[in-house]
N, C-alpha and C positions, 0 to 999 in steps of 0.2 A: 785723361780719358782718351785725347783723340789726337792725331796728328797731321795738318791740313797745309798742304803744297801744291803746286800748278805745275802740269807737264808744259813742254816749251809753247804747244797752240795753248794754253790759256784753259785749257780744262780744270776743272776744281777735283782734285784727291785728298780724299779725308780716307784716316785708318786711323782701329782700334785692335793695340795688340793685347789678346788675351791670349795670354802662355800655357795658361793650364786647357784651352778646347782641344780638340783633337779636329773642329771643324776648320773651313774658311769659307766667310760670305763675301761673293762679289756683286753690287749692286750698282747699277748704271742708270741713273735717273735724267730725263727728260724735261722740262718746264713745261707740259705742253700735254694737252686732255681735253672733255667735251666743251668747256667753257672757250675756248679758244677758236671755237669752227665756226666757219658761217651754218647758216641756217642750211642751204643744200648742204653741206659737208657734214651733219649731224650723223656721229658714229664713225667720222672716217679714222680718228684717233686710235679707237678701237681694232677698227679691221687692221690696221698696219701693223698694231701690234701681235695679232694672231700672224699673221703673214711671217713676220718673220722668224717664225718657227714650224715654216714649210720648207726649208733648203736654201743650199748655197751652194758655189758651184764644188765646194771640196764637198761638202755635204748634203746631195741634193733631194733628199728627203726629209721628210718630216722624223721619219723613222729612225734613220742615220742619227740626226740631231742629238733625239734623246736619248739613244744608245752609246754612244761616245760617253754621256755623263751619267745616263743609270749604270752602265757595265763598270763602273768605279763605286758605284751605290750613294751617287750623288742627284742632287735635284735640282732641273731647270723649268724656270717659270717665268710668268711676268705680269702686269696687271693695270689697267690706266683708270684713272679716277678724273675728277673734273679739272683739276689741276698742276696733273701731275701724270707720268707713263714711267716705268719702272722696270728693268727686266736682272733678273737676278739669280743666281747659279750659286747651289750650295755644297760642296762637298770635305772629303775628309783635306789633310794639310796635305799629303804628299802628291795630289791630284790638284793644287792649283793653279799651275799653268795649262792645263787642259782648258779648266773653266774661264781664263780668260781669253783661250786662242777661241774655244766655240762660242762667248759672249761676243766676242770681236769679228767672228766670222760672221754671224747672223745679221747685227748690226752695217756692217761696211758693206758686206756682199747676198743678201737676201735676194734671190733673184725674182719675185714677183710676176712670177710664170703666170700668163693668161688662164690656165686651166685651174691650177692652184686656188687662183680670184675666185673664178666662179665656183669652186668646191665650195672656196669659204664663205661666199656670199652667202651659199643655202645654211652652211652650221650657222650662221650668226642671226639671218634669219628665224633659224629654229630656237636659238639660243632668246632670241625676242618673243615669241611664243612660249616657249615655257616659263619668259617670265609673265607673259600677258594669261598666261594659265593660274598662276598663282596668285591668288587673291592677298596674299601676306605682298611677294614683291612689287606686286600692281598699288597696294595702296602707296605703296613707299615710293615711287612714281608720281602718284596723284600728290602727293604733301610737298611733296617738292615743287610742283606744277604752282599749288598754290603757295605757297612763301615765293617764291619768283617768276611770277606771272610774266610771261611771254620776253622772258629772258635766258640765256643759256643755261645758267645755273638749273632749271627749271627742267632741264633735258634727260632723257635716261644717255647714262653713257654712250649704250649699243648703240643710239639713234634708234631712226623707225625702219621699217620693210622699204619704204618707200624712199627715204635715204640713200640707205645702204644698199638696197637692187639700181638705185642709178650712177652709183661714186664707179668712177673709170682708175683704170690702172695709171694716167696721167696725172686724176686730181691725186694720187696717192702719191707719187714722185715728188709732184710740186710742192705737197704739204711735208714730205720728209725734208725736201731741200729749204723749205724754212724755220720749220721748227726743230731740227732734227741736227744741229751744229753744236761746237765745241763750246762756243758763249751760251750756251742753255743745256749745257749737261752737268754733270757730277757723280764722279766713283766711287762708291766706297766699300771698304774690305774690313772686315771683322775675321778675326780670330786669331790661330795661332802661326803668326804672319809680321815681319816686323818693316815698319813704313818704310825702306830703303829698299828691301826686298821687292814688297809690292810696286814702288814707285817704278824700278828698272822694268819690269815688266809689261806696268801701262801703260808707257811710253812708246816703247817699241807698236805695241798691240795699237795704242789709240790718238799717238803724235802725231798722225797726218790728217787729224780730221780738221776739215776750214771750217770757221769762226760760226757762218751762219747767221740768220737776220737776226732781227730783234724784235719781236713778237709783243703784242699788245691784248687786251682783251676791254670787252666793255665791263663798266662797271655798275657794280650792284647796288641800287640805292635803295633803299628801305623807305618805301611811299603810303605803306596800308596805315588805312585809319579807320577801318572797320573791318569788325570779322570775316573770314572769308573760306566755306565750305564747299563740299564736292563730294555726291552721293555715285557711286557706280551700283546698280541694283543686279546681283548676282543672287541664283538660287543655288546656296551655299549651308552650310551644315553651322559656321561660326559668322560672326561679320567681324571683320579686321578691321582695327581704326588705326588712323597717327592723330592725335594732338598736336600742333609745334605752336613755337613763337620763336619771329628771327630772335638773331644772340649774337655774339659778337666774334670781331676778326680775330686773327692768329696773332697780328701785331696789340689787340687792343689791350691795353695795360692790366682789365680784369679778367684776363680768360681763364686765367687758373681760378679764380674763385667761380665763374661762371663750371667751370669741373669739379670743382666741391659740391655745389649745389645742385649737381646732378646728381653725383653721387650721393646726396642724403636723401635724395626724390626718386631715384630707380634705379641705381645701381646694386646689384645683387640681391642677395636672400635677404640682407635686412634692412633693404632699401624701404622707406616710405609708402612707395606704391604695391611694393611685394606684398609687405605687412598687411596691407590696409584693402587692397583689393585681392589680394590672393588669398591671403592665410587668414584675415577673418571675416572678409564676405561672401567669401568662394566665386567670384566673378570670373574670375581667369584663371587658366593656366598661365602663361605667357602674359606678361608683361614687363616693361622694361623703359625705359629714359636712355638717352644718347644725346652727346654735343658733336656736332661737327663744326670745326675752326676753318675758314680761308681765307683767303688775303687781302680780302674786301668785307667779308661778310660772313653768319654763321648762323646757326639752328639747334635750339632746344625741339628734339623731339621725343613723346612718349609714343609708346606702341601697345596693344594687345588684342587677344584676340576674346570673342564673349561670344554669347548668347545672343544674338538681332532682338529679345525682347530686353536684354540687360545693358543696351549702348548709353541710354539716356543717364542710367543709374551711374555706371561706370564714367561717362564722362563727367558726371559732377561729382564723383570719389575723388575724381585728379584732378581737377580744381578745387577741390577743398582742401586739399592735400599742396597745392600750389599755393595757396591762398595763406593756409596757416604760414609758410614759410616767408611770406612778405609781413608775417605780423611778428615772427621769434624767429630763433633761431638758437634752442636749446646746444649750451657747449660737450656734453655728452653727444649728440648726434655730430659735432664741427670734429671732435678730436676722434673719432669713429671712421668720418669719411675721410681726415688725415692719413691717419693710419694704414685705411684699404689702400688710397689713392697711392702712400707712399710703398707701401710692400706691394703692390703690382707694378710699380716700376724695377723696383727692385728683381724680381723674378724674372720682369721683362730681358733685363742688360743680364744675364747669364744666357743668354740666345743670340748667338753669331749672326742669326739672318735679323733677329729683333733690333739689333745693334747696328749693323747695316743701313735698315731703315734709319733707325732713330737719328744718323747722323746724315744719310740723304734727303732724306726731306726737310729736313730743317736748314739746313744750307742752301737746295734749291727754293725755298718759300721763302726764307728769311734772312739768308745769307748771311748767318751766322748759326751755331749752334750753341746750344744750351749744355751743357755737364748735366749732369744727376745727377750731382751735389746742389747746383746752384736752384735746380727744380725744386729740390727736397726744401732747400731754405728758402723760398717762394712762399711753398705750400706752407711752410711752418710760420710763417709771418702773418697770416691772413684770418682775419680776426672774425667772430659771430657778426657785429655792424657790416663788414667788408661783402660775407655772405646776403644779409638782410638785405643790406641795399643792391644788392645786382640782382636778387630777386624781384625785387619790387619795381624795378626797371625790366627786366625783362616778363614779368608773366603780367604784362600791359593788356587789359581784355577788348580794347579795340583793337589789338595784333594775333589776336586768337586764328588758328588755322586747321580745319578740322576737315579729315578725308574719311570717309567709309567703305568699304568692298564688301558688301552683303544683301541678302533680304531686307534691305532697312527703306523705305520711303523718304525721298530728300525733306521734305515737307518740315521731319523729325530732326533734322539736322538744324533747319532755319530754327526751330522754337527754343535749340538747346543750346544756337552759337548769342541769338538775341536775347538772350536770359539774363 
Protein backbone atom coordinates (compact mmCIF):
# COMPACT_ATOMS: atom_id res chain seq x y z
CA UNK A 1 0.00 0.00 0.00
CA UNK A 2 2.73 2.48 0.95
CA UNK A 3 6.21 3.18 0.68
CA UNK A 4 8.30 4.87 3.52
CA UNK A 5 12.01 6.38 3.25
CA UNK A 6 13.89 9.35 5.00
CA UNK A 7 15.39 12.36 2.90
CA UNK A 8 19.07 12.97 4.10
CA UNK A 9 17.91 15.59 7.31
CA UNK A 10 15.95 12.65 8.75
CA UNK A 11 12.42 13.62 7.52
CA UNK A 12 9.77 10.78 7.25
CA UNK A 13 8.39 10.24 3.32
CA UNK A 14 5.70 7.83 3.07
CA UNK A 15 3.78 7.40 -0.56
CA UNK A 16 1.09 5.75 -2.12
CA UNK A 17 1.14 5.07 -5.73
CA UNK A 18 -2.25 4.90 -7.21
CA UNK A 19 -1.90 4.54 -11.02
CA UNK A 20 -5.39 4.67 -11.98
CA UNK A 21 -6.00 8.72 -10.16
CA UNK A 22 -5.46 11.46 -12.18
CA UNK A 23 -4.79 13.35 -8.77
CA UNK A 24 -1.75 13.88 -6.42
CA UNK A 25 -1.96 14.66 -2.55
CA UNK A 26 0.86 16.33 -0.80
CA UNK A 27 0.46 16.37 2.86
CA UNK A 28 3.13 17.83 5.21
CA UNK A 29 2.38 16.98 8.79
CA UNK A 30 3.68 18.65 12.01
CA UNK A 31 3.50 16.78 15.60
CA UNK A 32 2.52 19.81 17.25
CA UNK A 33 -1.40 21.51 17.94
CA UNK A 34 -3.38 23.00 20.95
CA UNK A 35 -2.17 20.38 23.50
CA UNK A 36 1.30 21.37 23.12
CA UNK A 37 1.03 25.29 24.15
CA UNK A 38 1.42 26.76 27.33
CA UNK A 39 -1.46 28.26 28.77
CA UNK A 40 -0.51 32.05 27.38
CA UNK A 41 0.18 30.41 23.97
CA UNK A 42 -3.41 28.89 23.77
CA UNK A 43 -4.33 29.28 19.98
CA UNK A 44 -0.98 30.19 18.79
CA UNK A 45 -0.83 26.71 16.81
CA UNK A 46 -3.47 27.91 15.14
CA UNK A 47 -2.70 31.40 14.06
CA UNK A 48 0.62 30.15 12.48
CA UNK A 49 -1.14 28.11 10.64
CA UNK A 50 -3.42 30.81 8.93
CA UNK A 51 -0.38 32.93 8.58
CA UNK A 52 1.24 30.94 6.38
CA UNK A 53 -0.98 31.24 3.86
CA UNK A 54 -0.54 35.14 3.71
CA UNK A 55 2.77 35.32 1.56
CA UNK A 56 6.22 34.75 0.79
CA UNK A 57 8.71 36.72 -0.53
CA UNK A 58 8.08 34.96 -4.28
CA UNK A 59 4.63 35.00 -3.37
CA UNK A 60 3.53 37.81 -1.29
CA UNK A 61 -0.07 37.54 -1.02
CA UNK A 62 -2.40 35.67 0.18
CA UNK A 63 -3.95 35.99 -3.14
CA UNK A 64 -0.88 35.03 -5.20
CA UNK A 65 -0.74 31.82 -3.15
CA UNK A 66 -3.88 30.47 -4.05
CA UNK A 67 -3.91 31.38 -7.46
CA UNK A 68 -0.60 29.62 -8.49
CA UNK A 69 -2.77 26.36 -7.36
CA UNK A 70 -6.40 27.24 -8.09
CA UNK A 71 -5.31 28.52 -11.77
CA UNK A 72 -4.37 24.62 -12.32
CA UNK A 73 -7.83 23.76 -10.52
CA UNK A 74 -6.02 22.47 -7.74
CA UNK A 75 -6.72 22.88 -3.80
CA UNK A 76 -4.64 24.42 -0.94
CA UNK A 77 -5.45 24.14 2.62
CA UNK A 78 -4.55 23.23 5.98
CA UNK A 79 -6.01 22.53 9.37
CA UNK A 80 -4.44 21.95 13.27
CA UNK A 81 -6.16 19.77 15.75
CA UNK A 82 -4.89 19.20 19.23
CA UNK A 83 -2.21 16.98 18.14
CA UNK A 84 -1.30 17.46 15.14
CA UNK A 85 -1.11 20.71 12.25
CA UNK A 86 -1.21 19.62 8.67
CA UNK A 87 -1.00 21.68 5.39
CA UNK A 88 -1.92 19.96 2.27
CA UNK A 89 -2.12 20.85 -1.61
CA UNK A 90 -4.19 18.74 -3.97
CA UNK A 91 -3.93 18.83 -7.48
CA UNK A 92 -4.23 16.94 -10.97
CA UNK A 93 -0.59 14.83 -11.80
CA UNK A 94 0.90 16.99 -14.34
CA UNK A 95 0.94 20.01 -11.72
CA UNK A 96 2.89 18.47 -8.96
CA UNK A 97 5.91 20.12 -8.68
CA UNK A 98 4.00 23.45 -8.48
CA UNK A 99 2.24 21.92 -5.31
CA UNK A 100 5.47 21.03 -3.77
CA UNK A 101 7.55 24.35 -4.66
CA UNK A 102 4.39 26.49 -3.10
CA UNK A 103 3.91 23.85 -0.10
CA UNK A 104 7.84 24.54 0.38
CA UNK A 105 7.54 28.06 -0.06
CA UNK A 106 4.88 28.83 2.42
CA UNK A 107 6.48 26.52 4.95
CA UNK A 108 10.43 27.92 4.75
CA UNK A 109 9.63 31.36 3.70
CA UNK A 110 6.19 32.68 5.28
CA UNK A 111 7.10 36.22 5.97
CA UNK A 112 4.90 37.00 9.11
CA UNK A 113 4.51 40.61 8.12
CA UNK A 114 3.38 42.88 11.16
CA UNK A 115 0.31 44.00 9.44
CA UNK A 116 -0.71 40.61 8.09
CA UNK A 117 -0.71 39.54 12.16
CA UNK A 118 -3.00 41.94 13.08
CA UNK A 119 -5.33 41.37 9.99
CA UNK A 120 -5.42 37.97 11.19
CA UNK A 121 -5.65 38.54 14.65
CA UNK A 122 -9.28 40.25 14.05
CA UNK A 123 -10.38 36.93 11.50
CA UNK A 124 -9.55 34.58 14.16
CA UNK A 125 -10.96 36.46 16.65
CA UNK A 126 -14.12 36.60 14.70
CA UNK A 127 -13.60 32.98 13.76
CA UNK A 128 -13.92 32.49 17.90
CA UNK A 129 -17.22 34.40 17.81
CA UNK A 130 -18.87 32.73 15.47
CA UNK A 131 -18.02 29.76 17.20
CA UNK A 132 -19.08 31.32 20.58
CA UNK A 133 -22.29 32.21 18.53
CA UNK A 134 -23.22 28.72 17.78
CA UNK A 135 -24.83 26.96 20.54
CA UNK A 136 -24.13 23.35 18.56
CA UNK A 137 -19.97 24.51 18.53
CA UNK A 138 -20.17 26.07 21.95
CA UNK A 139 -21.48 22.92 23.58
CA UNK A 140 -18.67 20.97 22.01
CA UNK A 141 -16.25 23.36 23.76
CA UNK A 142 -18.07 22.98 26.98
CA UNK A 143 -17.61 18.71 26.84
CA UNK A 144 -14.44 18.85 26.24
CA UNK A 145 -13.81 21.57 29.12
CA UNK A 146 -15.52 18.86 31.12
CA UNK A 147 -13.66 15.28 30.29
CA UNK A 148 -10.38 17.46 30.82
CA UNK A 149 -10.74 19.82 33.33
CA UNK A 150 -8.24 22.49 33.41
CA UNK A 151 -5.91 20.67 31.08
CA UNK A 152 -5.04 21.36 27.44
CA UNK A 153 -6.84 18.87 26.02
CA UNK A 154 -9.70 20.84 27.41
CA UNK A 155 -8.95 24.00 25.14
CA UNK A 156 -10.82 25.15 21.95
CA UNK A 157 -8.05 24.93 19.36
CA UNK A 158 -8.56 28.79 18.35
CA UNK A 159 -7.61 29.56 21.94
CA UNK A 160 -9.56 32.63 23.52
CA UNK A 161 -9.74 36.60 22.29
CA UNK A 162 -7.72 37.09 25.04
CA UNK A 163 -4.85 34.54 23.94
CA UNK A 164 -4.78 35.23 20.78
CA UNK A 165 -4.97 39.62 20.82
CA UNK A 166 -1.82 39.08 23.25
CA UNK A 167 0.46 36.18 21.16
CA UNK A 168 3.45 38.57 19.55
CA UNK A 169 5.14 37.91 16.24
CA UNK A 170 8.20 36.74 18.44
CA UNK A 171 6.21 34.01 20.48
CA UNK A 172 5.30 32.87 16.93
CA UNK A 173 8.98 32.55 15.64
CA UNK A 174 10.02 30.79 18.76
CA UNK A 175 7.15 28.27 18.60
CA UNK A 176 7.87 27.64 14.92
CA UNK A 177 11.57 27.28 15.73
CA UNK A 178 10.58 24.43 18.18
CA UNK A 179 7.94 22.62 16.96
CA UNK A 180 8.23 23.23 13.41
CA UNK A 181 11.59 20.85 12.51
CA UNK A 182 12.49 17.99 10.47
CA UNK A 183 12.54 15.35 13.69
CA UNK A 184 8.60 16.29 13.96
CA UNK A 185 7.46 16.24 10.44
CA UNK A 186 6.21 13.81 7.81
CA UNK A 187 5.27 13.91 3.76
CA UNK A 188 3.12 12.22 2.34
CA UNK A 189 1.94 11.89 -1.33
CA UNK A 190 -0.89 9.97 -2.74
CA UNK A 191 -1.76 9.37 -6.17
CA UNK A 192 -0.55 8.94 -9.49
CA UNK A 193 3.16 9.52 -8.46
CA UNK A 194 5.74 6.85 -8.00
CA UNK A 195 8.07 6.98 -4.59
CA UNK A 196 11.28 7.70 -6.46
CA UNK A 197 9.62 10.46 -8.33
CA UNK A 198 8.22 12.01 -5.38
CA UNK A 199 11.35 11.29 -3.27
CA UNK A 200 13.82 13.36 -5.88
CA UNK A 201 11.56 16.14 -5.47
CA UNK A 202 11.24 16.52 -1.61
CA UNK A 203 14.50 16.48 -1.12
CA UNK A 204 15.54 19.26 -3.06
CA UNK A 205 12.24 21.21 -1.80
CA UNK A 206 12.61 20.05 2.01
CA UNK A 207 16.58 18.76 2.68
CA UNK A 208 17.64 21.67 4.36
CA UNK A 209 15.33 21.81 6.98
CA UNK A 210 17.44 21.24 10.81
CA UNK A 211 16.19 18.63 12.93
CA UNK A 212 14.45 20.93 15.51
CA UNK A 213 13.79 20.25 19.43
CA UNK A 214 11.95 17.67 20.85
CA UNK A 215 8.69 18.64 22.22
CA UNK A 216 6.86 17.24 25.04
CA UNK A 217 3.21 17.71 26.27
CA UNK A 218 1.65 17.08 29.61
CA UNK A 219 -0.31 14.20 30.18
CA UNK A 220 -3.80 13.27 30.38
CA UNK A 221 -4.90 11.33 33.31
CA UNK A 222 -8.34 10.18 33.86
CA UNK A 223 -9.11 11.32 37.66
CA UNK A 224 -13.21 11.66 37.60
CA UNK A 225 -15.00 9.73 39.92
CA UNK A 226 -18.15 11.45 39.77
CA UNK A 227 -20.35 12.92 37.17
CA UNK A 228 -19.63 16.01 36.14
CA UNK A 229 -22.13 18.82 34.15
CA UNK A 230 -22.20 22.22 32.64
CA UNK A 231 -25.39 24.26 31.94
CA UNK A 232 -24.75 27.57 29.57
CA UNK A 233 -28.45 29.07 29.71
CA UNK A 234 -29.15 30.56 26.25
CA UNK A 235 -32.42 31.82 24.96
CA UNK A 236 -32.46 29.49 22.15
CA UNK A 237 -35.16 27.94 19.87
CA UNK A 238 -33.36 24.01 20.50
CA UNK A 239 -31.00 23.12 23.52
CA UNK A 240 -27.78 21.29 22.29
CA UNK A 241 -26.39 18.63 24.48
CA UNK A 242 -22.88 16.31 24.38
CA UNK A 243 -23.18 13.23 26.53
CA UNK A 244 -19.26 11.87 26.62
CA UNK A 245 -17.29 9.22 28.78
CA UNK A 246 -13.39 9.42 28.53
CA UNK A 247 -12.48 6.20 26.07
CA UNK A 248 -9.40 5.29 25.15
CA UNK A 249 -5.87 6.00 23.43
CA UNK A 250 -4.80 5.55 19.64
CA UNK A 251 -2.19 3.17 21.09
CA UNK A 252 -4.75 1.37 23.42
CA UNK A 253 -5.08 -2.27 22.32
CA UNK A 254 -9.18 -1.88 22.29
CA UNK A 255 -9.79 1.10 20.11
CA UNK A 256 -11.00 -0.57 17.28
CA UNK A 257 -13.75 -2.30 19.26
CA UNK A 258 -14.20 0.86 21.17
CA UNK A 259 -15.19 2.07 16.95
CA UNK A 260 -17.51 -0.68 16.77
CA UNK A 261 -19.40 0.21 19.47
CA UNK A 262 -19.85 3.54 18.32
CA UNK A 263 -20.79 2.56 15.45
CA UNK A 264 -23.83 0.28 16.65
CA UNK A 265 -24.61 3.44 19.32
CA UNK A 266 -24.77 6.42 16.71
CA UNK A 267 -23.29 5.88 13.71
CA UNK A 268 -25.66 6.75 10.85
CA UNK A 269 -29.29 6.03 9.92
CA UNK A 270 -29.36 2.81 11.57
CA UNK A 271 -27.34 3.56 14.32
CA UNK A 272 -29.00 2.88 17.76
CA UNK A 273 -29.49 6.34 18.79
CA UNK A 274 -30.91 7.37 15.27
CA UNK A 275 -33.43 4.57 15.54
CA UNK A 276 -34.50 5.15 18.94
CA UNK A 277 -34.50 8.77 19.54
CA UNK A 278 -35.09 10.01 15.97
CA UNK A 279 -37.16 7.59 14.09
CA UNK A 280 -39.52 6.44 16.90
CA UNK A 281 -39.65 9.19 19.46
CA UNK A 282 -39.13 12.05 17.33
CA UNK A 283 -36.89 13.72 19.77
CA UNK A 284 -34.32 14.93 17.42
CA UNK A 285 -33.36 15.87 14.25
CA UNK A 286 -29.66 15.61 14.81
CA UNK A 287 -28.12 13.15 16.55
CA UNK A 288 -25.12 11.30 16.55
CA UNK A 289 -21.95 9.44 18.54
CA UNK A 290 -18.25 10.05 17.61
CA UNK A 291 -14.80 8.57 19.17
CA UNK A 292 -12.02 10.63 19.22
CA UNK A 293 -8.48 8.59 19.61
CA UNK A 294 -5.04 10.30 20.99
CA UNK A 295 -1.98 9.38 22.38
CA UNK A 296 -2.76 9.47 25.72
CA UNK A 297 -6.34 9.52 25.90
CA UNK A 298 -9.87 9.57 24.11
CA UNK A 299 -13.68 10.33 24.15
CA UNK A 300 -16.93 8.72 23.45
CA UNK A 301 -19.17 11.45 22.64
CA UNK A 302 -23.16 11.65 21.72
CA UNK A 303 -24.62 14.91 20.42
CA UNK A 304 -28.07 16.36 19.59
CA UNK A 305 -30.03 18.83 19.35
CA UNK A 306 -34.00 18.76 21.10
CA UNK A 307 -36.58 20.58 22.53
CA UNK A 308 -35.33 22.31 26.32
CA UNK A 309 -38.47 20.48 27.56
CA UNK A 310 -37.35 17.03 25.94
CA UNK A 311 -33.30 17.03 27.45
CA UNK A 312 -34.24 15.00 30.44
CA UNK A 313 -36.15 12.50 28.23
CA UNK A 314 -33.59 12.22 25.64
CA UNK A 315 -30.82 11.95 28.08
CA UNK A 316 -32.06 8.89 29.60
CA UNK A 317 -33.08 7.33 25.72
CA UNK A 318 -29.08 7.47 25.52
CA UNK A 319 -28.50 5.73 28.57
CA UNK A 320 -30.74 3.26 28.16
CA UNK A 321 -29.63 2.75 24.80
CA UNK A 322 -25.87 2.69 26.53
CA UNK A 323 -27.01 0.58 29.18
CA UNK A 324 -28.55 -2.14 27.06
CA UNK A 325 -25.19 -2.48 25.29
CA UNK A 326 -23.20 -3.22 28.54
CA UNK A 327 -25.78 -6.04 29.05
CA UNK A 328 -25.74 -7.74 25.02
CA UNK A 329 -24.43 -7.26 22.25
CA UNK A 330 -26.74 -8.80 19.69
CA UNK A 331 -24.31 -10.40 16.35
CA UNK A 332 -26.71 -8.98 13.78
CA UNK A 333 -25.90 -5.47 15.08
CA UNK A 334 -21.64 -6.47 15.55
CA UNK A 335 -21.61 -7.88 11.73
CA UNK A 336 -23.63 -4.54 10.63
CA UNK A 337 -21.29 -2.21 12.27
CA UNK A 338 -18.38 -4.46 10.59
CA UNK A 339 -19.61 -4.10 7.49
CA UNK A 340 -20.31 -0.08 7.55
CA UNK A 341 -16.92 0.39 9.56
CA UNK A 342 -15.25 -1.68 6.69
CA UNK A 343 -16.90 -0.14 3.39
CA UNK A 344 -16.21 3.30 4.61
CA UNK A 345 -12.82 2.69 4.77
CA UNK A 346 -12.86 1.27 1.88
CA UNK A 347 -14.41 4.42 -0.15
CA UNK A 348 -12.22 6.22 2.18
CA UNK A 349 -8.63 4.86 0.24
CA UNK A 350 -10.05 5.70 -3.49
CA UNK A 351 -9.35 9.49 -2.20
CA UNK A 352 -5.71 10.82 -2.87
CA UNK A 353 -6.06 13.48 -0.21
CA UNK A 354 -8.01 10.65 2.12
CA UNK A 355 -4.91 8.55 1.57
CA UNK A 356 -2.53 11.30 2.23
CA UNK A 357 -4.08 11.65 5.61
CA UNK A 358 -4.44 8.13 6.36
CA UNK A 359 -0.66 7.60 6.18
CA UNK A 360 0.35 11.06 7.83
CA UNK A 361 -1.12 10.73 10.82
CA UNK A 362 -0.53 7.53 11.64
CA UNK A 363 3.16 7.88 11.23
CA UNK A 364 3.27 11.15 12.99
CA UNK A 365 1.06 9.52 16.21
CA UNK A 366 2.17 6.23 16.03
CA UNK A 367 5.09 6.01 14.08
CA UNK A 368 4.05 3.44 12.25
CA UNK A 369 1.29 2.87 9.81
CA UNK A 370 -1.41 0.43 9.58
CA UNK A 371 -2.40 -1.10 5.86
CA UNK A 372 -6.18 -1.49 5.18
CA UNK A 373 -5.85 -4.96 4.98
CA UNK A 374 -4.34 -5.42 8.34
CA UNK A 375 -7.44 -2.87 9.82
CA UNK A 376 -9.95 -4.81 7.99
CA UNK A 377 -8.62 -8.14 9.74
CA UNK A 378 -8.62 -6.24 13.28
CA UNK A 379 -12.10 -5.45 12.66
CA UNK A 380 -12.97 -8.94 11.59
CA UNK A 381 -11.45 -10.54 14.69
CA UNK A 382 -13.39 -8.71 17.29
CA UNK A 383 -15.97 -10.69 18.80
CA UNK A 384 -19.65 -9.56 20.51
CA UNK A 385 -17.76 -10.24 24.43
CA UNK A 386 -14.87 -8.02 22.89
CA UNK A 387 -17.67 -5.32 22.19
CA UNK A 388 -19.72 -5.97 25.62
CA UNK A 389 -16.72 -5.57 27.62
CA UNK A 390 -15.32 -2.26 26.41
CA UNK A 391 -18.70 -1.05 26.76
CA UNK A 392 -19.03 -1.83 30.15
CA UNK A 393 -15.75 -0.24 30.91
CA UNK A 394 -16.48 2.68 29.26
CA UNK A 395 -20.21 3.82 29.90
CA UNK A 396 -18.91 3.81 33.73
CA UNK A 397 -21.79 6.22 35.39
CA UNK A 398 -19.53 7.85 37.72
CA UNK A 399 -17.53 9.10 34.46
CA UNK A 400 -20.63 10.56 32.89
CA UNK A 401 -20.07 13.96 31.38
CA UNK A 402 -22.96 16.13 30.34
CA UNK A 403 -23.00 19.80 28.63
CA UNK A 404 -26.18 21.77 27.72
CA UNK A 405 -26.51 25.16 25.44
CA UNK A 406 -30.08 26.18 25.91
CA UNK A 407 -33.10 27.50 27.88
CA UNK A 408 -32.47 24.58 30.38
CA UNK A 409 -31.89 25.42 34.16
CA UNK A 410 -28.63 23.74 35.61
CA UNK A 411 -30.55 22.61 38.54
CA UNK A 412 -32.06 20.01 35.60
CA UNK A 413 -28.80 18.67 34.77
CA UNK A 414 -27.78 17.93 38.53
CA UNK A 415 -31.20 15.65 39.04
CA UNK A 416 -30.43 13.84 35.68
CA UNK A 417 -26.41 13.39 36.05
CA UNK A 418 -27.28 12.01 39.89
CA UNK A 419 -30.04 9.61 38.77
Amino acid sequence: MYTKSRLNNGVRVITSTMPHAYSVCLGVFFGTGSRYERDEEAGISHFIEHLCFKGTQRRPTAKELAEEVEGVGGTLNGGTDKELTVYWCKVARPHFPLAIDVVADMLSNSKFDAEDIERERQVIIEEINMSLDSPQQAVDTIIDRLVWPDHPMGRDVAGTKATVAALTRQDMLGYLERHYGAGNMVITVAGGMTHQEALASLESAFGGWRPGLHQTFLAAEDKQCRPRFHCEHRTTEQAHLCLAFPGLSLKHPDRFVLDLLNVILGEGMSSRLFTEVREKRGLAYAIQSYVNHYLDTGCLTVYAGVDPKQVATTVRAVLEEMHLLTTEVPEIDLVKAKELSKGRLFLRMEDTRSVAAWLGGQELLLGEVLTVDQVVATIDAIQADDVLRVAQRVFNPRKLNLAVVGPVEETQLAKLVEA
